[in-house]
N, CA, C and O atoms as a Tinker XYZ file with bonds, in Angstrom:
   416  protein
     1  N    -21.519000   34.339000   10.447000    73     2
     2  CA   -21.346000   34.261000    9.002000    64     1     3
     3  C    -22.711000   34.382000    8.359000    63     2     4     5
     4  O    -23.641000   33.684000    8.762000    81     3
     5  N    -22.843000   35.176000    7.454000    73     3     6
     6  CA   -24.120000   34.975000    6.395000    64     5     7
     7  C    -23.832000   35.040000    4.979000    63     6     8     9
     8  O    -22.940000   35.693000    4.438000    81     7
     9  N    -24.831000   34.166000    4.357000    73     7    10
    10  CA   -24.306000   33.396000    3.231000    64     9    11
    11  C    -25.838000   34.990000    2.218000    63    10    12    13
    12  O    -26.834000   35.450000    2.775000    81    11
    13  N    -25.504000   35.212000    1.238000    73    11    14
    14  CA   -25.619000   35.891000    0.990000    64    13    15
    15  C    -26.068000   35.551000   -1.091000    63    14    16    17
    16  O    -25.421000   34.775000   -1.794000    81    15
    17  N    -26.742000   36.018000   -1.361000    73    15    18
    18  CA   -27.761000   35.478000   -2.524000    64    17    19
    19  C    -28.803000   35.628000   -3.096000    63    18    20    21
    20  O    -29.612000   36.178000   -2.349000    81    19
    21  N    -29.317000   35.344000   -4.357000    73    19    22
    22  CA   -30.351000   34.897000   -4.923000    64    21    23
    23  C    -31.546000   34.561000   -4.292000    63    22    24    25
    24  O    -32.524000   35.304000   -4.206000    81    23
    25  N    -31.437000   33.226000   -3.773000    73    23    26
    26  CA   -32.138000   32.380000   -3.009000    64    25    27
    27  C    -32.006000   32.441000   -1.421000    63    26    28    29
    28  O    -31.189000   31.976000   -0.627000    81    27
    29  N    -33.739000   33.601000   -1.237000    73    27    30
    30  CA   -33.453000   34.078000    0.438000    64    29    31
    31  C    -34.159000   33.019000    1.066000    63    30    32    33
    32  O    -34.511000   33.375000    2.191000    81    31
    33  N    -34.538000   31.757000    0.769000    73    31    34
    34  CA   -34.931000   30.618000    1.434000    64    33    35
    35  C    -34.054000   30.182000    2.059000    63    34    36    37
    36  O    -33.938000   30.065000    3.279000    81    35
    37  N    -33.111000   29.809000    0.912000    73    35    38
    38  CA   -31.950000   28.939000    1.373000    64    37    39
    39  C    -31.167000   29.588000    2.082000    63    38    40    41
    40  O    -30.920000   29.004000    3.137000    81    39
    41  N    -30.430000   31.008000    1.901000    73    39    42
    42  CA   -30.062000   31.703000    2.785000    64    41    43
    43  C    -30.464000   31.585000    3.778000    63    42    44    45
    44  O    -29.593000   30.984000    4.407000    81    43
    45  N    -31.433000   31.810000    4.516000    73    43    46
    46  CA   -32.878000   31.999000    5.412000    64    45    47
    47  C    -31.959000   30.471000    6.365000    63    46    48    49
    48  O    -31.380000   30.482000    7.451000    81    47
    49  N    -32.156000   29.472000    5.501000    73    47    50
    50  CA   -32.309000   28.247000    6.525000    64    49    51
    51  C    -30.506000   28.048000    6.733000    63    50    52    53
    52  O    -30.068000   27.668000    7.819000    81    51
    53  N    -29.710000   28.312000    5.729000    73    51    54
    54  CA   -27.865000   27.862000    6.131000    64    53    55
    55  C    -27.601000   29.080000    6.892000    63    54    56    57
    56  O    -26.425000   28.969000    7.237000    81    55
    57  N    -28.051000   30.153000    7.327000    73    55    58
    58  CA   -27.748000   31.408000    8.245000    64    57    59
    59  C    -28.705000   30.498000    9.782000    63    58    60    61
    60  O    -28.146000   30.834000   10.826000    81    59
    61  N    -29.582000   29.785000    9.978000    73    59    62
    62  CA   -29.942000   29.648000   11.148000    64    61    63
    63  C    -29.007000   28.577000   11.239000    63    62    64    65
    64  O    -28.196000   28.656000   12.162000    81    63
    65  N    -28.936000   27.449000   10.367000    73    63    66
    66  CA   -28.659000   26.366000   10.820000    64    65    67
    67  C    -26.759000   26.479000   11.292000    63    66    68    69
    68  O    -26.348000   25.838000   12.259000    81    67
    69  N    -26.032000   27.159000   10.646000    73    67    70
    70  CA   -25.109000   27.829000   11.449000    64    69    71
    71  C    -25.425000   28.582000   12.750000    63    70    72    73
    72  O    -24.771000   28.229000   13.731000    81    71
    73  N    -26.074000   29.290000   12.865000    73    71    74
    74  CA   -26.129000   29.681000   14.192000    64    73    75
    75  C    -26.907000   28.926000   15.294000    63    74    76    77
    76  O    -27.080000   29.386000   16.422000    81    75
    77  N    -27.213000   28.118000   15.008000    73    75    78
    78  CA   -27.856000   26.965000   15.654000    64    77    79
    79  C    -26.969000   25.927000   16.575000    63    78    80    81
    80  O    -27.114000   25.489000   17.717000    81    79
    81  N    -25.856000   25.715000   15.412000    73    79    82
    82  CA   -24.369000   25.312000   15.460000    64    81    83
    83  C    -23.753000   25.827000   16.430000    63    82    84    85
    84  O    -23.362000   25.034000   17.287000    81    83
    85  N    -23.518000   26.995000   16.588000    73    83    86
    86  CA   -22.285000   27.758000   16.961000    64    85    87
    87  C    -22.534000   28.098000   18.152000    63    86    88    89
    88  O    -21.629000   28.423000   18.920000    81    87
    89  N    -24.170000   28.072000   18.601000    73    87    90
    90  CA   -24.720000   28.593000   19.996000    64    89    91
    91  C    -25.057000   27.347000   20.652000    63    90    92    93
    92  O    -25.938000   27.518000   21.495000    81    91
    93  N    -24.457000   25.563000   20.500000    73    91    94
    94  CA   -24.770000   25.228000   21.494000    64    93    95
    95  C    -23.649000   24.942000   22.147000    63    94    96    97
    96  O    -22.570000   24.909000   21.554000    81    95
    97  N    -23.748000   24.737000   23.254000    73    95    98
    98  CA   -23.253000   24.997000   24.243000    64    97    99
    99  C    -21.552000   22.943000   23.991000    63    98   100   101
   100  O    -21.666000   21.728000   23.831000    81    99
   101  N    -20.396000   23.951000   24.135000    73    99   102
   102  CA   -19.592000   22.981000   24.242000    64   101   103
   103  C    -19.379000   21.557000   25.264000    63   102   104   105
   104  O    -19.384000   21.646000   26.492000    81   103
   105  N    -19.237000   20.559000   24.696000    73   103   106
   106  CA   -19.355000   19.454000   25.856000    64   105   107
   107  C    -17.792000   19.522000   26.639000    63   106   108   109
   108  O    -16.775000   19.677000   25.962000    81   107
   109  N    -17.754000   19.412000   27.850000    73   107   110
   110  CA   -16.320000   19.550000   28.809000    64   109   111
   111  C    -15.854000   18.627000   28.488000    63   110   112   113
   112  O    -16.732000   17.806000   28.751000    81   111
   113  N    -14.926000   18.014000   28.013000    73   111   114
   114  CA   -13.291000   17.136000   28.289000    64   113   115
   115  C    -13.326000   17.233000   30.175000    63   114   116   117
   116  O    -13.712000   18.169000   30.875000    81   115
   117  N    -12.867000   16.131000   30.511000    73   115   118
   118  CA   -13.041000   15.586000   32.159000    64   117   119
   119  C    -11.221000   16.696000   31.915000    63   118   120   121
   120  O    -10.456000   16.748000   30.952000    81   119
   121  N    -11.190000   17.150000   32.812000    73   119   122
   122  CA    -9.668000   17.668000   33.166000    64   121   123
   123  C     -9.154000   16.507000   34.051000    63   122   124   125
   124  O     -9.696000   15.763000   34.868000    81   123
   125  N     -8.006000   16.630000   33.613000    73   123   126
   126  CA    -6.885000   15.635000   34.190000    64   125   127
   127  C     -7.045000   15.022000   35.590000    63   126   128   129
   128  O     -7.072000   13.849000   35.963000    81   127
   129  N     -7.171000   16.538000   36.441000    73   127   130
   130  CA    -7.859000   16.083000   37.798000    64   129   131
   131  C     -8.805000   15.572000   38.322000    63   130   132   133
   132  O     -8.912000   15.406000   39.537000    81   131
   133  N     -9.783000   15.190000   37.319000    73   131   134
   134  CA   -11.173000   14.550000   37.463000    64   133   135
   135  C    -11.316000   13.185000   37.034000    63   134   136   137
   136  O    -12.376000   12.572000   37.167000    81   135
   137  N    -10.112000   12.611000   36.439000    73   135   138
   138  CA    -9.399000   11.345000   35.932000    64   137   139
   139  C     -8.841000   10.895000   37.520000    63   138   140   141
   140  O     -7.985000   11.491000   38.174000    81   139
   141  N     -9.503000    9.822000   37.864000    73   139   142
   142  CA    -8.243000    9.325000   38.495000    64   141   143
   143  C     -7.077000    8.761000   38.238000    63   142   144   145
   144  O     -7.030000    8.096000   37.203000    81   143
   145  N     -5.657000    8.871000   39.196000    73   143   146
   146  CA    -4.412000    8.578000   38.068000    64   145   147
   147  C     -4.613000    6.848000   38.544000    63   146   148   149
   148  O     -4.912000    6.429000   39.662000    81   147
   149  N     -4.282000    5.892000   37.039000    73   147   150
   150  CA    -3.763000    4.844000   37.421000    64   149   151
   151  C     -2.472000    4.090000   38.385000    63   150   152   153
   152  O     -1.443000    4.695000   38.687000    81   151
   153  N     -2.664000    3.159000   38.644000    73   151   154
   154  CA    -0.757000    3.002000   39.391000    64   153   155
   155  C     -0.094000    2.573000   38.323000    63   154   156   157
   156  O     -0.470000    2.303000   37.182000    81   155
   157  N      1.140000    2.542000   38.944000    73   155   158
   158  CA     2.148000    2.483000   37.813000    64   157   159
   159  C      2.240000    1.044000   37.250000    63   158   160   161
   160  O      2.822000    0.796000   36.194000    81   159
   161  N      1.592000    0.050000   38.067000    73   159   162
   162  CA     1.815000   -1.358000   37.319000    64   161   163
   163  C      0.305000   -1.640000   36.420000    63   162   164   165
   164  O      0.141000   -2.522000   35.577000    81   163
   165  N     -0.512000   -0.820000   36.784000    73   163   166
   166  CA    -1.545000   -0.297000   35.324000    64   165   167
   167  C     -1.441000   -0.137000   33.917000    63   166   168   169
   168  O     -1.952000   -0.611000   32.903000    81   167
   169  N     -0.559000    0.735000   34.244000    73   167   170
   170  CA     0.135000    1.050000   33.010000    64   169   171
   171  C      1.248000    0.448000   31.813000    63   170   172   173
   172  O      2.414000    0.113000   32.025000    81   171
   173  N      0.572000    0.423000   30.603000    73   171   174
   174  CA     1.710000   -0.572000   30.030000    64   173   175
   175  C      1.781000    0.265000   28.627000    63   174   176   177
   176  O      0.968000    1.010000   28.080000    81   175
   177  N      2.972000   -0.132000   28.310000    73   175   178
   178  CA     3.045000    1.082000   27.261000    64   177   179
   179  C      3.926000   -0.417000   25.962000    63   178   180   181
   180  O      4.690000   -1.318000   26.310000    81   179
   181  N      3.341000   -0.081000   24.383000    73   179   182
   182  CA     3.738000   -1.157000   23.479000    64   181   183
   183  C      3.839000   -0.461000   22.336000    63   182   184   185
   184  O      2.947000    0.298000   21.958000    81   183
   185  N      5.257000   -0.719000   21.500000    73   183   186
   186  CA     5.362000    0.179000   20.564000    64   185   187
   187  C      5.581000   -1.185000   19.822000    63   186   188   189
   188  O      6.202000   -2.129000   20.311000    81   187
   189  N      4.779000   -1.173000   18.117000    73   187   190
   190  CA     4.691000   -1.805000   17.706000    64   189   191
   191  C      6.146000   -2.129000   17.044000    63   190   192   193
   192  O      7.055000   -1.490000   17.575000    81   191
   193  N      6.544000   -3.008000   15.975000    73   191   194
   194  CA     7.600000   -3.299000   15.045000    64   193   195
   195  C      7.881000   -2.155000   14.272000    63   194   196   197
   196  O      9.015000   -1.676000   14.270000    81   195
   197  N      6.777000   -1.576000   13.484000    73   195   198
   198  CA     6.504000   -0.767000   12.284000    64   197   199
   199  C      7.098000    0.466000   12.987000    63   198   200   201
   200  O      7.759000    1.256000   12.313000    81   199
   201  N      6.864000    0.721000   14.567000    73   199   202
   202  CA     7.580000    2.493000   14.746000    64   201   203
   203  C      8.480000    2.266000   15.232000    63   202   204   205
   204  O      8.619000    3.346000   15.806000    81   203
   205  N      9.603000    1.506000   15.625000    73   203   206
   206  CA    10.466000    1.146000   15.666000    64   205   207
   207  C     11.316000    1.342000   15.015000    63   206   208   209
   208  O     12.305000    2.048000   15.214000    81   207
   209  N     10.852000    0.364000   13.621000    73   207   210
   210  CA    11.628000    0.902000   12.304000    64   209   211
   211  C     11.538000    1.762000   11.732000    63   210   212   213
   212  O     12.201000    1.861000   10.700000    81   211
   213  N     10.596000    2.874000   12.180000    73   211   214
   214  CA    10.823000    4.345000   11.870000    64   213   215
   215  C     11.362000    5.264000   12.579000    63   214   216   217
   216  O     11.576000    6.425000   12.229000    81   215
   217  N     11.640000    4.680000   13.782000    73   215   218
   218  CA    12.640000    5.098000   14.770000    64   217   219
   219  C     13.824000    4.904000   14.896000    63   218   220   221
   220  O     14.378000    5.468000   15.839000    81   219
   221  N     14.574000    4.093000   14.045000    73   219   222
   222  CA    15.551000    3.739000   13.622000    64   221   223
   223  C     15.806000    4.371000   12.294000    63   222   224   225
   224  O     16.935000    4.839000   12.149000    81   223
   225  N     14.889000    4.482000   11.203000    73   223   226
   226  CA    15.220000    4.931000    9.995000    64   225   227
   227  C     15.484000    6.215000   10.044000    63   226   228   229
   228  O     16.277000    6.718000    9.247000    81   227
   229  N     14.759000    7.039000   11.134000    73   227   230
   230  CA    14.898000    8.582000   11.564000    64   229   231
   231  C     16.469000    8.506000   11.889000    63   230   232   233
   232  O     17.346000    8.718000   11.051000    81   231
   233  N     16.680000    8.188000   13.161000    73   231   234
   234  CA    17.849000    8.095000   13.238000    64   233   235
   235  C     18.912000    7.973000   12.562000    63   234   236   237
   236  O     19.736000    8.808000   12.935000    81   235
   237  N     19.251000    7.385000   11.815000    73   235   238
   238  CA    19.911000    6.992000   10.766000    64   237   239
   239  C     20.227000    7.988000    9.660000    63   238   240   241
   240  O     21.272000    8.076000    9.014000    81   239
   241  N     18.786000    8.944000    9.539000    73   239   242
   242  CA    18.712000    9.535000    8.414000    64   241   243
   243  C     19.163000   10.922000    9.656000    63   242   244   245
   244  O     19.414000   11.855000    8.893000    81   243
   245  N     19.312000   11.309000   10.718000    73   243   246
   246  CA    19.582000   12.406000   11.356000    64   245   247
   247  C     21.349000   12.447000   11.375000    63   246   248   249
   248  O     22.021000   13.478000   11.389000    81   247
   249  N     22.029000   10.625000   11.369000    73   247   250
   250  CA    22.856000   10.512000   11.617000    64   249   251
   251  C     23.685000   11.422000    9.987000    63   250   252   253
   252  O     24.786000   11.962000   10.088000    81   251
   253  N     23.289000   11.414000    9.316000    73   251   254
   254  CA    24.135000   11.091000    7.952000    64   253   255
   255  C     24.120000   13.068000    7.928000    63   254   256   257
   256  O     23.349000   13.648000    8.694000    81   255
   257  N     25.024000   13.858000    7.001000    73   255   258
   258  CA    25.193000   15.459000    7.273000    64   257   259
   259  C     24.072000   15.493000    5.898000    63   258   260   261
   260  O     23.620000   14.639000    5.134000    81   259
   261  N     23.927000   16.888000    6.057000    73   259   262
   262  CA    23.087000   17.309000    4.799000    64   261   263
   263  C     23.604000   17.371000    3.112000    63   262   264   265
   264  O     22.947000   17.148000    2.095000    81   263
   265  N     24.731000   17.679000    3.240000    73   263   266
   266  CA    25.523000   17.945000    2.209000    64   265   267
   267  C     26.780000   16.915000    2.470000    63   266   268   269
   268  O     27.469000   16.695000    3.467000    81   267
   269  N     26.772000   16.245000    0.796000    73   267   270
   270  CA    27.925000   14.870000    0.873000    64   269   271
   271  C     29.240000   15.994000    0.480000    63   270   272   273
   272  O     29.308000   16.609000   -0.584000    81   271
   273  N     30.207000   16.084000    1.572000    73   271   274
   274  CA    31.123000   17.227000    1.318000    64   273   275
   275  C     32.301000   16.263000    0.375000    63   274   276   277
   276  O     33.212000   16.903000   -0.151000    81   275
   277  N     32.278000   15.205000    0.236000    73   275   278
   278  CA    32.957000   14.546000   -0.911000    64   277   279
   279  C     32.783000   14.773000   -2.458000    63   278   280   281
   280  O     33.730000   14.862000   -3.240000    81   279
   281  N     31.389000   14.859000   -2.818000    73   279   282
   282  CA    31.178000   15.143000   -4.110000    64   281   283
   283  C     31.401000   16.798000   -4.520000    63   282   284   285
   284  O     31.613000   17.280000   -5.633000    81   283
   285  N     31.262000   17.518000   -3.107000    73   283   286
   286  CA    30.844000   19.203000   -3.340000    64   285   287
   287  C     32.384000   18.985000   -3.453000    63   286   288   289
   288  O     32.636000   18.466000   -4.540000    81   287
   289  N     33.303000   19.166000   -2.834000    73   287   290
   290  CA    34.646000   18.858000   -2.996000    64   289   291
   291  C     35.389000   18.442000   -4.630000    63   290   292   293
   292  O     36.315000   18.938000   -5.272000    81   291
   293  N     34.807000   17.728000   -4.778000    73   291   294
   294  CA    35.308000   16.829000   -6.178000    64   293   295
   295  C     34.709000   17.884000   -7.386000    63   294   296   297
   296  O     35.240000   18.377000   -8.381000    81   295
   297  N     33.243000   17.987000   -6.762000    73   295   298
   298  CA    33.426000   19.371000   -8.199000    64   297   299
   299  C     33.936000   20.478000   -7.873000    63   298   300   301
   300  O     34.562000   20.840000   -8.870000    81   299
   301  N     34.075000   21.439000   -6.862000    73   299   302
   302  CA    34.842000   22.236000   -6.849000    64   301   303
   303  C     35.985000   22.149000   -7.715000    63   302   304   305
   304  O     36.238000   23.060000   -8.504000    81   303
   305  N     36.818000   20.935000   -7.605000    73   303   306
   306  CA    38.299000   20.879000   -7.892000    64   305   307
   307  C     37.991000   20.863000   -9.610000    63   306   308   309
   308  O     38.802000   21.364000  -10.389000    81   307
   309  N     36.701000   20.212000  -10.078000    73   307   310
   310  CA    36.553000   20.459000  -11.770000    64   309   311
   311  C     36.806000   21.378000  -12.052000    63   310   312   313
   312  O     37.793000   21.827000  -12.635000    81   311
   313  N     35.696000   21.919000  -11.571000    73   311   314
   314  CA    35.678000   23.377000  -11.726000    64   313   315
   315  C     36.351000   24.329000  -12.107000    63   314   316   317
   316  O     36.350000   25.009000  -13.133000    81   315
   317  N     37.285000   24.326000  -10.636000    73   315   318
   318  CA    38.511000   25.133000  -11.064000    64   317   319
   319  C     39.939000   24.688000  -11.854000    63   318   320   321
   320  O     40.948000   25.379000  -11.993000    81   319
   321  N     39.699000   23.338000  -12.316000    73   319   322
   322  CA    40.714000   22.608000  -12.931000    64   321   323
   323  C     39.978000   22.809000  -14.546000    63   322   324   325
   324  O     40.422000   22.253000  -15.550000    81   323
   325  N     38.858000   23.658000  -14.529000    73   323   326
   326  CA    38.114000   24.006000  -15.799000    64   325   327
   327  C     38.219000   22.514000  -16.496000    63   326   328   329
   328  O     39.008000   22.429000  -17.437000    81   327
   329  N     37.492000   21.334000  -16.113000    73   327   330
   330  CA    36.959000   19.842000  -16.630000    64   329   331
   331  C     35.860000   19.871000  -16.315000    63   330   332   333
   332  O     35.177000   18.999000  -16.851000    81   331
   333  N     35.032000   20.936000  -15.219000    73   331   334
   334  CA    33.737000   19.999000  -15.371000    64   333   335
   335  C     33.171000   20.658000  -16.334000    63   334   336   337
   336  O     33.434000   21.681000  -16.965000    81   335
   337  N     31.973000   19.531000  -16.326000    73   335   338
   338  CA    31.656000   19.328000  -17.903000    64   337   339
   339  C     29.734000   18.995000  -17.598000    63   338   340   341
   340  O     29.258000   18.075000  -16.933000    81   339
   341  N     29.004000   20.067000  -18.324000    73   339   342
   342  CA    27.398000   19.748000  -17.752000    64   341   343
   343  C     27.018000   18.896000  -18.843000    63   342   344   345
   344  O     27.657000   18.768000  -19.887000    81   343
   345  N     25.920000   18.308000  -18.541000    73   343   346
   346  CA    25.351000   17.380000  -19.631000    64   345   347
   347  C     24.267000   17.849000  -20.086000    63   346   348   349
   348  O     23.358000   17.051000  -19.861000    81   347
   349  N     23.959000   18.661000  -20.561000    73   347   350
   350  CA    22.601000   19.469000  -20.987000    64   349   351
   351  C     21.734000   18.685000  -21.523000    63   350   352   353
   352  O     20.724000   19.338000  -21.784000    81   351
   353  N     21.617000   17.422000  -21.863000    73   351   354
   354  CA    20.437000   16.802000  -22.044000    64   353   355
   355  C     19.722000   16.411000  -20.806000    63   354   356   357
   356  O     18.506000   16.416000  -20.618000    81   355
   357  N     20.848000   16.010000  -19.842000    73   355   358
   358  CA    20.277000   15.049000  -19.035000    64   357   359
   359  C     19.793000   16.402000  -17.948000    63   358   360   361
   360  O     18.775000   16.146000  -17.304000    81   359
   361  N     20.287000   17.501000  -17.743000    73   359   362
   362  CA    19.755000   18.665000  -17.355000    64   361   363
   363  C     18.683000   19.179000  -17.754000    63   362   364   365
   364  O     17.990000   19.813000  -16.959000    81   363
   365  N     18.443000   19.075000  -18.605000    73   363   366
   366  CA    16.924000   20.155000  -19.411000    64   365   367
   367  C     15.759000   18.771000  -19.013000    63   366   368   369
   368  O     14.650000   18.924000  -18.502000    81   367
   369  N     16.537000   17.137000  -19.510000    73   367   370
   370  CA    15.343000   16.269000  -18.849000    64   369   371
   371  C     14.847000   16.467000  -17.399000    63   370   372   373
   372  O     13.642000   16.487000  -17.149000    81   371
   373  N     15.508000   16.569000  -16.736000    73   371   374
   374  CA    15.302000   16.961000  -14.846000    64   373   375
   375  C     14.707000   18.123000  -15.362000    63   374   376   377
   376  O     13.518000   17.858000  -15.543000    81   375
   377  N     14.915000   19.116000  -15.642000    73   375   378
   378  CA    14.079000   20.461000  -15.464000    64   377   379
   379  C     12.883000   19.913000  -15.814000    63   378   380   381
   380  O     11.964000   19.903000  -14.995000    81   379
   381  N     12.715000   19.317000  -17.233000    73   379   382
   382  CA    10.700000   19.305000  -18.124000    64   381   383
   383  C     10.275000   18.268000  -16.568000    63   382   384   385
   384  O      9.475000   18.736000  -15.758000    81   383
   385  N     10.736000   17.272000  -16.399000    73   383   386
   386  CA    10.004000   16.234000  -15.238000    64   385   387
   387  C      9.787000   16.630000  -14.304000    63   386   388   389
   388  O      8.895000   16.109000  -13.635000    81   387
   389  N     10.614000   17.911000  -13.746000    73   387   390
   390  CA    10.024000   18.640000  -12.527000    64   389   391
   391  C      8.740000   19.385000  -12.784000    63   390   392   393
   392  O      7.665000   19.322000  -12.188000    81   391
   393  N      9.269000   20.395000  -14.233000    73   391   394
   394  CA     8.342000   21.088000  -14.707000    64   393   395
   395  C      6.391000   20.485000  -14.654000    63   394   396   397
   396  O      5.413000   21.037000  -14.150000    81   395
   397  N      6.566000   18.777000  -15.642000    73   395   398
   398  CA     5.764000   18.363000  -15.748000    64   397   399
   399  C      5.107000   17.440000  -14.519000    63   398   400   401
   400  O      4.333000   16.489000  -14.629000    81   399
   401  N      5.553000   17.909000  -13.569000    73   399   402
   402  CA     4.954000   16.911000  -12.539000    64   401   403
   403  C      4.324000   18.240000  -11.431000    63   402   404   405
   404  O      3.613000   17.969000  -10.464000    81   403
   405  N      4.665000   19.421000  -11.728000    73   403   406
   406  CA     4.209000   20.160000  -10.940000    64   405   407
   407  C      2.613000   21.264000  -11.667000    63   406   408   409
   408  O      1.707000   21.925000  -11.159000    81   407
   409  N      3.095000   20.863000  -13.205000    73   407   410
   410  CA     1.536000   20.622000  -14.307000    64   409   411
   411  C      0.405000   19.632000  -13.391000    63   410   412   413
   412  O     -0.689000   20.135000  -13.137000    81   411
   413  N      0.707000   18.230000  -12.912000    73   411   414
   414  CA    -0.151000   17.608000  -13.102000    64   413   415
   415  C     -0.565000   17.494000  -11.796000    63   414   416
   416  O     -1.567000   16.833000  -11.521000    81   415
């Protein structure tokens, strides 16, 4: 990369000091095989309260379908029974609050 400019000082020194960077040499991670393995009564494994209950709340939330086919149902039948009925205030409010929250 070269940084490119006005100022061939500064250029000069963020063009070495990147390549200074980039050319030294990576430190190795021990590979797996260079680990010795523990035994199995070594090993202890502890999952706190807190992921638990997010392991449960997942669940829960995987259990339930995407779409509540009770309500899609119930308006359908408005619908075509020509009753449903939109509320255009409370519609145009949801639109500006989406609108205005994706402003800020």
């Amino acid at each position: 990369m070269k940084v490119t400019g006005k100022d061939e000082t500064f250029n000069k020194y963020i063009n070495e000091t990147l390549l200074t960077q980039t050319e030294k040499p990576l430190k190795k991670a021990p590979a797996p095989a260079d680990v010795p393995p523990k035994s199995p009564r070594e090993l202890t494994v502890s999952v706190s309260q807190r992921a638990m209950e997010v392991v449960k709340a997942y669940e829960a939330m995987e259990s339930e379908p995407d779409v509540r086919l009770d309500k899609v149902q119930a308006i359908k039948k408005k619908i075509e029974n020509g009753t449903y009925e939109i509320d255009y205030d409370k519609t145009a409010e949801k639109m500006l609050r989406v609108f205005s929250d994706e402003i800020i």
